[in-house]
N, C-alpha and C positions, 0 to 999 in steps of 0.2 A: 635458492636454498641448496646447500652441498650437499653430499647424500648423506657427509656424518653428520649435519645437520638435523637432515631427514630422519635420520636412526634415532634421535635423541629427544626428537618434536614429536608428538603422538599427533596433535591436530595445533588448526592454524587457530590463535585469538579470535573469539566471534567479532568481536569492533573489527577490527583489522582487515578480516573479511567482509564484513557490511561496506566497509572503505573501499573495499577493491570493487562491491558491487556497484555504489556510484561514479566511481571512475568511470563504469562501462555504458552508464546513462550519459557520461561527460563525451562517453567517445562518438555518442549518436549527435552530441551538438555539435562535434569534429567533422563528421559524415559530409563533405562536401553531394555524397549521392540523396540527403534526406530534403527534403525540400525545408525551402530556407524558413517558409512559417515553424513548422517540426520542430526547426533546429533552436530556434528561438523559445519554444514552448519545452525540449527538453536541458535547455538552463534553467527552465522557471522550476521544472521538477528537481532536477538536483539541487538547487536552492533548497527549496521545501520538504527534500529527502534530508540534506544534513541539519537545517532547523530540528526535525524532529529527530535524528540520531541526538544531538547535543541536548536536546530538553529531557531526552530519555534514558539513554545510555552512559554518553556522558557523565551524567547529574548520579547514573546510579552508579559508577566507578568511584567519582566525591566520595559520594555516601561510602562506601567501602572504606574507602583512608581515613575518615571521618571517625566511624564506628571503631577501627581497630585503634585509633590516635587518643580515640575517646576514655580507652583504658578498660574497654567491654572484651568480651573472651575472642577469643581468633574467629574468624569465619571460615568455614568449610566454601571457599567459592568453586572450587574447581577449574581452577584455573592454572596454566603452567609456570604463566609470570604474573607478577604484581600488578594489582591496579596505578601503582606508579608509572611502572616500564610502560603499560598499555596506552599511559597518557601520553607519555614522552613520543611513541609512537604516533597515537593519532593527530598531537601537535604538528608532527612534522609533515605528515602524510594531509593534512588539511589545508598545512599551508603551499604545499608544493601544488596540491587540488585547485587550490585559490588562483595561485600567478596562471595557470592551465585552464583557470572558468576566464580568469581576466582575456589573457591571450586570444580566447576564441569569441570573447564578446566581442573583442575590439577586430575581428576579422569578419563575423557577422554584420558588424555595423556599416563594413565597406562594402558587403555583400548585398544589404539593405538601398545603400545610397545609390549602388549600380541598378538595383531596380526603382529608383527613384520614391525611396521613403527614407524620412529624417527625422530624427532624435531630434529635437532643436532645444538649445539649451539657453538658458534667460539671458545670456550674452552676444545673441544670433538672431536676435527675431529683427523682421524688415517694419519700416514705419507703422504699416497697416497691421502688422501680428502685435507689436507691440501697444496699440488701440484696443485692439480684442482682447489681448491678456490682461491689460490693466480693466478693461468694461466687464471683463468673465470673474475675474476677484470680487471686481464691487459686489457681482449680483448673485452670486453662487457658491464662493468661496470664505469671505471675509469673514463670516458670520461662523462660522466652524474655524476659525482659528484661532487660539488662542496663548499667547507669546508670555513666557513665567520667566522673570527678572532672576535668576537664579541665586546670582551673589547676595540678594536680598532677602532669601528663605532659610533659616534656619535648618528645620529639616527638608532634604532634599525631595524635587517632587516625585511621585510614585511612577517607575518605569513602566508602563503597560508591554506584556509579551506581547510577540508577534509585531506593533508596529517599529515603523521609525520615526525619528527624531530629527531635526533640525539646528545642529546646536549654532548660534549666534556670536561672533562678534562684532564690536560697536566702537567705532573711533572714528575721532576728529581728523581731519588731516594738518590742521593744523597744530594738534598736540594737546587743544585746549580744554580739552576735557579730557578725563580719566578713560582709557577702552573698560568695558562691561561685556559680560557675557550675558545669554540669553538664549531659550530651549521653546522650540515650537513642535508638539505631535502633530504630524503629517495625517490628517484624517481621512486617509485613502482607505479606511472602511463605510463612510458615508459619500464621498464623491467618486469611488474608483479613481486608476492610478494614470491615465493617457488621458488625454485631452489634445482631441485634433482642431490646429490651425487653420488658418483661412491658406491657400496657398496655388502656387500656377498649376493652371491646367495640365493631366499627367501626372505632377507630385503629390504626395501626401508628406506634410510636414505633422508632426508629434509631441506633444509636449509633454514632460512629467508635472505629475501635480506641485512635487517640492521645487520647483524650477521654477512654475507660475511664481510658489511663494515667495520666492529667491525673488524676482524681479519685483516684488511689491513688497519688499522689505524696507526700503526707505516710509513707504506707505502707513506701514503696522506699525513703524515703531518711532513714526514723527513727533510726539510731543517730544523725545529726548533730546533732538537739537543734533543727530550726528548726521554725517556726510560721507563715511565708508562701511561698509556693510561688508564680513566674508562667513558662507556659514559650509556645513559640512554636515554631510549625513553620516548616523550613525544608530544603531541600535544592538539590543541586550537579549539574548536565550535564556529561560529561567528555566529550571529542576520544574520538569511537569510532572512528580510523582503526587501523588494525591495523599498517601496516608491512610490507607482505607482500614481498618484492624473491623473486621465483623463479630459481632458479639454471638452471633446465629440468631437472633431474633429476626428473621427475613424481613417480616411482613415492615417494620419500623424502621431499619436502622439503616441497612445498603440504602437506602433513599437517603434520608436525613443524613448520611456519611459522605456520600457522594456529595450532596449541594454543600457542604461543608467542605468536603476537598478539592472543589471548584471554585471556592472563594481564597481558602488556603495557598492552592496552584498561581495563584496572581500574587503570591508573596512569596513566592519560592526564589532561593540563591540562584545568582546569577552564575552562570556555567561557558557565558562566550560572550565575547565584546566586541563587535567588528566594526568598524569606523572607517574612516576616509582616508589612506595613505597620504595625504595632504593636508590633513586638519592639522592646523598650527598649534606645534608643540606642548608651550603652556597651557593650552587649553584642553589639548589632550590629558593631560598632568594633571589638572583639573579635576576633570571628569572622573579621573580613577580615585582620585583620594574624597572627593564627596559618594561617590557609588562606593566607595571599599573597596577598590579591585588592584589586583597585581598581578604580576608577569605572568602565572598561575593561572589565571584566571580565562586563557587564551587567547587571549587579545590576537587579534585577528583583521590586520590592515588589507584594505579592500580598495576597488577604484570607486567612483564616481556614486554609482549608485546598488543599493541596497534593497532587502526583500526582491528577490530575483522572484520568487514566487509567482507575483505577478503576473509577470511575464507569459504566464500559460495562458492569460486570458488579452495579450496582444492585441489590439484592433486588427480585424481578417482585411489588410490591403495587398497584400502578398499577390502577384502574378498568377506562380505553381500552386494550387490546391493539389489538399493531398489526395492520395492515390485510393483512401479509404473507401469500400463497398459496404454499401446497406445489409444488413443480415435481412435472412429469407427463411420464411418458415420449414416447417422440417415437413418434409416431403408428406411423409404420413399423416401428417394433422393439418397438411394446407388444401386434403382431400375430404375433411370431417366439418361437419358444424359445432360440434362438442368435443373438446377433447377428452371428456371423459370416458366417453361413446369407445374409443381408441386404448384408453391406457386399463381400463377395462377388460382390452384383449389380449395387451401386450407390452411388455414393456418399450419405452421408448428413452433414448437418449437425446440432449439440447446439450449440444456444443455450443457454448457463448464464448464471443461475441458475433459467430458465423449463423449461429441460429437465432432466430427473432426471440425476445425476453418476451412477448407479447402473450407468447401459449402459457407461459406460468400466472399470467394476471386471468385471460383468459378460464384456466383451470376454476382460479379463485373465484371469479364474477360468475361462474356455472353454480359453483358451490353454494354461492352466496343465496340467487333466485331457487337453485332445486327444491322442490318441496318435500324432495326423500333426503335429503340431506339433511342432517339432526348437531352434527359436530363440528369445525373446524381446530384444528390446533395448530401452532403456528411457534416458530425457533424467531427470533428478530435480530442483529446486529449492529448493521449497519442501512440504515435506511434512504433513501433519496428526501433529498425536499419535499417537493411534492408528491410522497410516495401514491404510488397508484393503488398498492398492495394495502395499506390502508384504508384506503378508502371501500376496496372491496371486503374486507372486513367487517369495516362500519355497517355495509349495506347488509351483511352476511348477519349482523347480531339485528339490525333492523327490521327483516323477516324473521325473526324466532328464532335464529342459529343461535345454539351454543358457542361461542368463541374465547379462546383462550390461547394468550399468546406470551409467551416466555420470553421477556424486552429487556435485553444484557443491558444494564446502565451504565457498564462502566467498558463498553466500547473506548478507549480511548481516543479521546479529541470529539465526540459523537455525543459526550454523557449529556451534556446540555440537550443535543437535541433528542437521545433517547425518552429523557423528563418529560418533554414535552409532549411526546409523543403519547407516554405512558396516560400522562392526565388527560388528552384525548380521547381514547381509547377509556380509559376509565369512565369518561364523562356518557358514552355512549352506551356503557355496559357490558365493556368486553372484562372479560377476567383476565391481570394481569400479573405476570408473574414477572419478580424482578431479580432473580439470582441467588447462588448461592453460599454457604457462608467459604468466603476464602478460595473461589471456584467461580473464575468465569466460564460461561455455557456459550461454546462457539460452535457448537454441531445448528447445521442446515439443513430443519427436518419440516414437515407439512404431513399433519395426520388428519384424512375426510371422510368420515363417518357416514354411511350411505343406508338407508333401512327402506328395502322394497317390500310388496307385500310377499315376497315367500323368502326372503333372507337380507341380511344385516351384508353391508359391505365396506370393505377398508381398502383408501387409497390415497396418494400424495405422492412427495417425493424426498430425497435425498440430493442433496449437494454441494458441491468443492467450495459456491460462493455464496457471497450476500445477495438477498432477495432484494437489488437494489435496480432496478429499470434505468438509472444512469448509468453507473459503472460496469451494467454487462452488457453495453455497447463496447470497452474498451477492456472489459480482462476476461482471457483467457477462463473459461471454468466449464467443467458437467454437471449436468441435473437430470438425475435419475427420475423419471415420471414413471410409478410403479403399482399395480395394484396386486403385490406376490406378498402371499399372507405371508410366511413368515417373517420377508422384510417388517412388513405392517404390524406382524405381532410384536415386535420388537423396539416400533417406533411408538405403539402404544406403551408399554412397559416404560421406556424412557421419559415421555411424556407423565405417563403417573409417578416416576423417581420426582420429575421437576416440581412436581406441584406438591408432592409430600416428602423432601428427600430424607428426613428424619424416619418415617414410618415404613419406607419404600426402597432402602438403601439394597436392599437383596435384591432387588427388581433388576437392577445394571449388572449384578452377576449374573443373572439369568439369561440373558443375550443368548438365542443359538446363531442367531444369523448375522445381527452387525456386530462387530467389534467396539463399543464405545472405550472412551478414555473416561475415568485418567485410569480403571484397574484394569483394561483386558491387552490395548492395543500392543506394550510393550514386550508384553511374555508372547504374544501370538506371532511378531513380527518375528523374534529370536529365533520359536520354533520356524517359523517359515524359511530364516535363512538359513537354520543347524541344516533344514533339510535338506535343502541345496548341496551343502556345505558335504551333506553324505552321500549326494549322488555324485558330486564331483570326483568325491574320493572313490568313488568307483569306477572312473574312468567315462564315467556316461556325461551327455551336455548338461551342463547347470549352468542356468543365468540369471539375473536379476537385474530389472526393470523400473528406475527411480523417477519420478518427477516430481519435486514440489516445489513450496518456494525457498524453503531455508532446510540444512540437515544439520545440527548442530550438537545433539546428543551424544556423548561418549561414550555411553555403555553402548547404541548403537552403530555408533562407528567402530570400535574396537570389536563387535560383531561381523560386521561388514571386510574389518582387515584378513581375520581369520579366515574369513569365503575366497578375497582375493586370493590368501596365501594357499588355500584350499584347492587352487584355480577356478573357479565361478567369478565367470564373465560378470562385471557388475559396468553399466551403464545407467549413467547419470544426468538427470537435467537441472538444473537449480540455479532461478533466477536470483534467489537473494544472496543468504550466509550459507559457507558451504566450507566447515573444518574440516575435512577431512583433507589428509596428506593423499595424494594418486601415483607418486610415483616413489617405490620403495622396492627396491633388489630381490626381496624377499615376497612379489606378488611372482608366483605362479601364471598369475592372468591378471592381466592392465585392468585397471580402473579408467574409462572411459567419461568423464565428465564436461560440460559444457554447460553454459548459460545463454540460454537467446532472450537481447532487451530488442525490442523492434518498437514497433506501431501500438502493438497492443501489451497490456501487462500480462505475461504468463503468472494467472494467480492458480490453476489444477495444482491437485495431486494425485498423485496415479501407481500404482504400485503392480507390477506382474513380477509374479514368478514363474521360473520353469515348469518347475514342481514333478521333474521325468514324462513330460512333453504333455500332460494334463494341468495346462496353464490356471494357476488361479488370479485374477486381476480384480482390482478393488478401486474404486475412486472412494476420498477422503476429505476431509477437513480440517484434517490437522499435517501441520508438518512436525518433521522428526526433532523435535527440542522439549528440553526439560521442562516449558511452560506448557507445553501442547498437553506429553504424554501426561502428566503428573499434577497437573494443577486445572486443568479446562477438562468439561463436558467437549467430549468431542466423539466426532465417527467417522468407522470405518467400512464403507459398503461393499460386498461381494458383488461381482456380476455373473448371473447366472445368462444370459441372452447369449447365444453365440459370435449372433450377428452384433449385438452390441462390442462385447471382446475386442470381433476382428477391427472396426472401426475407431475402439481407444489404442489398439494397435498399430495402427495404419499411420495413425495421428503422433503418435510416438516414433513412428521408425521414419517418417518425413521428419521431422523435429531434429531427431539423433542424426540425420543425413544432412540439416542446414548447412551451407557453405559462403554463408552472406552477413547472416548475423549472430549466427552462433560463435560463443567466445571460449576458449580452451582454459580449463579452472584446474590450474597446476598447484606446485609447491611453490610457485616465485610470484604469483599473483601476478604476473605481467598481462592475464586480458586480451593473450594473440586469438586474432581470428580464424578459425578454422580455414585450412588453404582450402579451394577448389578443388573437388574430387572428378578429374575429367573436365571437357569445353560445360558442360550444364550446370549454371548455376542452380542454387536451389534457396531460397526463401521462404521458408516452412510456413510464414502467417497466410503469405501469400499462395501457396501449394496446398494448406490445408483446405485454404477458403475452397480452392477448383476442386478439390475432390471431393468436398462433403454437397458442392453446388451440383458436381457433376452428376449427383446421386438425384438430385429435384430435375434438371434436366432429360435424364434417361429413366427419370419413374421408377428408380431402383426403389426395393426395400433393404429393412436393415439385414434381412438374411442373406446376403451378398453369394446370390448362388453362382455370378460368373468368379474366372479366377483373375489373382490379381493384374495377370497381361492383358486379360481383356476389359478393365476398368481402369488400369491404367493406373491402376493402386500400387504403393509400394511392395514387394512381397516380402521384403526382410525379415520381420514378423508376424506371418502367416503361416 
């Protein structure tokens, strides 16, 4: 981008920028340094990352052209170009993505072969595989397949999202029949997607499930009498928007709406078609005019094979395992038998995925037996399978606890299982709360009501992630474990907004201590950076400190420009979307921005200010966009711990110091790696992990009374 460019562009399109964020997941599957398992698991994520960009974003740009084509009054999008142009763009930019996933599969798969494992595809198997593939159809397979003559259906059959398809053709060689087409769902939600071969000592041979099929295609479709058989994968993205319109009736309808816009969702317009760069023409022809589709529609020619997703769940034959460490308790609670005993006296911080998720379940299952304990309350999300948290729950209303847990249904992709969850927990006794109207509740709070015989006590936590014992092995987040009444006063108040938000709605104005959304966070961020903003113009140091996943908001970026122009030092981390323009003639002082995709997901938020050297720092829940501030229950936590501070500090100033996998987030979205500062590399997941261990090993506490030379810590931020 040119600078008169840059003068003329306030921020970058949010698609555009989500785009430039998967490129950088694509550039980890490039990584010849990541181990080749990694590398293979991070195509199955950016598979699964643009699936769900197209089913969502996508679909809601449609709807845009749609609505104003519709003849309905303009829309206020805020946006600086057309949901046209944006498509035109992301067509181009997905297909350029595409030849760029092709190119590094087909490099992976050499990489593979060199450690001697094989893709083996239905045209490849030696006499004895092909015994075992035809004997593994018979007995495992067949019975879940099901092959629809399609030229012979009136209306076309129903495309299920997410899977793929098989599509068939069927000819004579010698002419004397008619060719037919024919459509098989690949039920690699019932059998999984690999299926390992018999094969020589040393190799692992591989098979795809639609490639078994493929070889037992003369099999499936013998009464017809044909003799060649050529098929092609292919499958359909549909508009996952749901439709949800809440009437405010809570107790009724977000249930009953939700399961309705989960049956709805499975009918939703198709938004992307991606197919087999080899499927024979006519048939492709075909396919678009019985599905309704055209050029439009982003037809999206691909290699071989489809739903890359998969792929994250590869069979582990790989040589290199990865370099992954077990998280370790937090130094102070791997000395207690109760955490309660601990957070009681002090506050503690759990950096996940470096600190065991064990002390939050732990908390819970204390809560659940004490018999001074009288309350739990509980934020829910996004949950694990087999959630643990759950279960401690159960056991918590099972002894006489109060429990009440506020269970977002319309998690996206989750609502199903949220349902489920719900009627569990209902069936048990817990009181649950399901949302509110036109407001989802994304703040991660835990309120535990403690009654001794000489006083009442409050305790729990705050934090950045989901209470999910899966996914805080592998993302990045803090959880405040806290028992500082005004925190507590305030997560009670929130708690009673949820459960009456009609009778209670003053209660979220009353905040002294967190900042909830959707009315406080905005106006407090502004003042926090006007403030900067006026120490800088005094000539004194002013900085500001970002982490989240996405910054997308324009009232706060054109907040943010005036600091730059101000000169206030603004440094930035942002894994996801990140409009904001960094380099413009008129900053005073550089905008510093960077994104590290590594090993684990950076899902934190973290926010420091200078504040004229009385640092205020906060961990969060929301990131800076118009859905966060403005439409979700969210929060924003002060820290009051010193020692706490210095070590979301410490963790920040490693981060902003990566030189490995940190990515530079300019105006031309090119994703250059930050060069080498000096021979010492630095790998922040990796760095953070040895400093916060280093702290379990030398017994430190979180008051960190050595200085950072002698710990070994960064001091950049101290």
């Amino acid at each position: 981008m040119t600078e008169m460019e840059t003068m003329k562009r306030k921020t970058i399109a949010r698609d555009i920028s989500w785009l430039s964020f998967n490129a950088r997941v694509l550039q980890e599957a490039a990584d010849p340094n990541v181990p080749l398992k990694e590398r293979v698991k991070f195509l199955g994520i950016f598979s699964n990352n643009m699936d769900e960009f197209f089913r969502v974003r996508v679909a809601t740009l449609k709807r845009m052209i749609e609505y104003v084509k519709g003849g309905k009054k303009k829309l206020n999008m805020h946006l600086e170009q057309s949901p046209e142009m944006i498509l035109g763009q992301i067509q181009r930019i997905v297909l350029e993505q595409q030849n760029e996933f092709n190119r590094i599969w087909e490099q992976l798969r050499k990489e593979m072969e060199l450690e001697r494992i094989f893709l083996v595809p239905e045209k490849r198997l030696n006499r004895d595989q092909q015994k075992f593939v035809q004997q593994y159809f018979e007995e495992e397979i067949e019975d879940n397949v099901i092959p629809l003559m399609i030229e012979s259906i009136h209306q076309f059959p129903y495309i299920r999202e997410k899977s793929i398809y098989l599509g068939v053709l069927m000819s004579k060689r010698d002419n004397s029949l008619p060719a037919r087409y024919a459509m098989i769902e690949i039920p690699s939600r019932v059998l999984g997607r690999f299926i390992k071969l018999p094969a020589p000592a040393g190799e692992h041979h591989i098979m795809l499930l639609e490639d078994m099929i493929r070889f037992n295609l003369p099999s499936v479709f013998s009464y017809f009498g044909y003799d060649k058989y050529e098929s092609w994968v292919f499958k359909i993205t549909k508009d996952a928007e749901m439709d949800i319109e809440d009437n405010g009736d809570i107790a009724v309808s977000v249930k009953d709406k939700i399961e309705k816009g989960l049956k709805n969702r499975r009918k939703g317009k198709p938004v992307r078609f991606v197919y087999d760069k080899d499927m024979n023409p006519a048939f492709l022809d075909y396919l678009m005019r019985r599905l309704n589709l055209s050029k439009r529609d982003n037809l999206i020619p691909g290699g071989r094979i489809h739903n890359f997703k998969h792929f994250m769940d590869f069979p582990d034959v790989f040589a290199r395992k990865s370099n992954r460490k077990k998280p370790f308790l937090h130094p102070l609670l791997a000395k207690t038998k109760r955490v309660s005993d601990i957070i009681l006296t002090r506050d503690i911080m759990l950096n996940f995925p470096y600190h065991a998720f064990t002390s939050v379940i732990d908390l819970l299952r204390e809560a659940a037996f004490d018999p001074e304990v009288t309350t739990i309350k509980i934020t829910c999300y996004r949950l694990a399978s087999q959630s643990k948290v759950i279960n401690a729950l159960i056991n918590a209303v099972r002894n006489g606890k109060e429990v009440v847990v506020m269970m977002e249904l319309r998690a996206r992709f989750d609502e199903e299982a949220n349902l489920e969850w719900k009627e569990r927990l209902e069936e048990e006794g817990v009181k649950v709360l399901i949302g509110l109207p036109n407001m989802k509740v994304h703040a991660k709070l835990c309120l535990i009501r403690k009654k001794t015989p000489s006083k009442t006590l409050h305790y729990g936590f705050v934090s950045t992630g989901n209470l999910n014992e899966k996914t805080a092995r592998v993302y990045g987040d803090h959880c405040l474990l806290t028992s500082n009444q005004r925190i507590m006063a305030d997560v009670a108040k929130l708690f009673l907004f949820l459960e009456k938000p009609k009778q209670n709605t003053e209660l979220i104005k009353r905040c002294t201590t967190l900042i909830p959304c959707p009315l406080n966070l905005r106006k407090e961020v502004i003042k926090l950076i006007e403030n900067e903003i006026k120490i800088a113009r005094k000539k004194k140091p002013a900085t500001i400190t970002l982490k989240m996943n996405s910054l997308a908001d324009e009232q706060l970026i054109e907040k943010l420009y005036e600091a730059a122009k101000a000169g206030v030092v603004i440094r930035v981390i942002i894994r996801g979307i990140f409009c904001m323009i960094t380099q413009n003639h008129k900053f005073t002082a550089p905008i510093t921005a960077i994104s590290i995709i590594d090993e684990y997901l950076e899902h934190a938020r973290v926010f420091v200010f200078n504040n004229g050297g009385k640092e205020k720092v906060f961990i969060s829940s929301a990131d800076w966009m118009v859905r966060n501030l403005d439409h979700r229950v969210e929060v924003t936590c002060p820290i009051f711990d010193n020692g706490i501070k210095k070590v979301l500090k410490n963790i920040l100033h490693i981060q902003l110091e990566d030189n490995v996998k940190a990515r530079i987030l300019d105006n031309d979205l090119n994703n250059r790696y930050v060069k080498g500062k000096g021979i010492r590399k630095i790998r922040s997941q990796v760095e953070v992990y040895n400093y916060l261990f280093r702290k379990v090993r030398t017994e430190e506490t979180e008051t960190l009374t050595k200085t950072p030379a002698e710990t070994d810590a960064p001091a950049g931020l101290l």
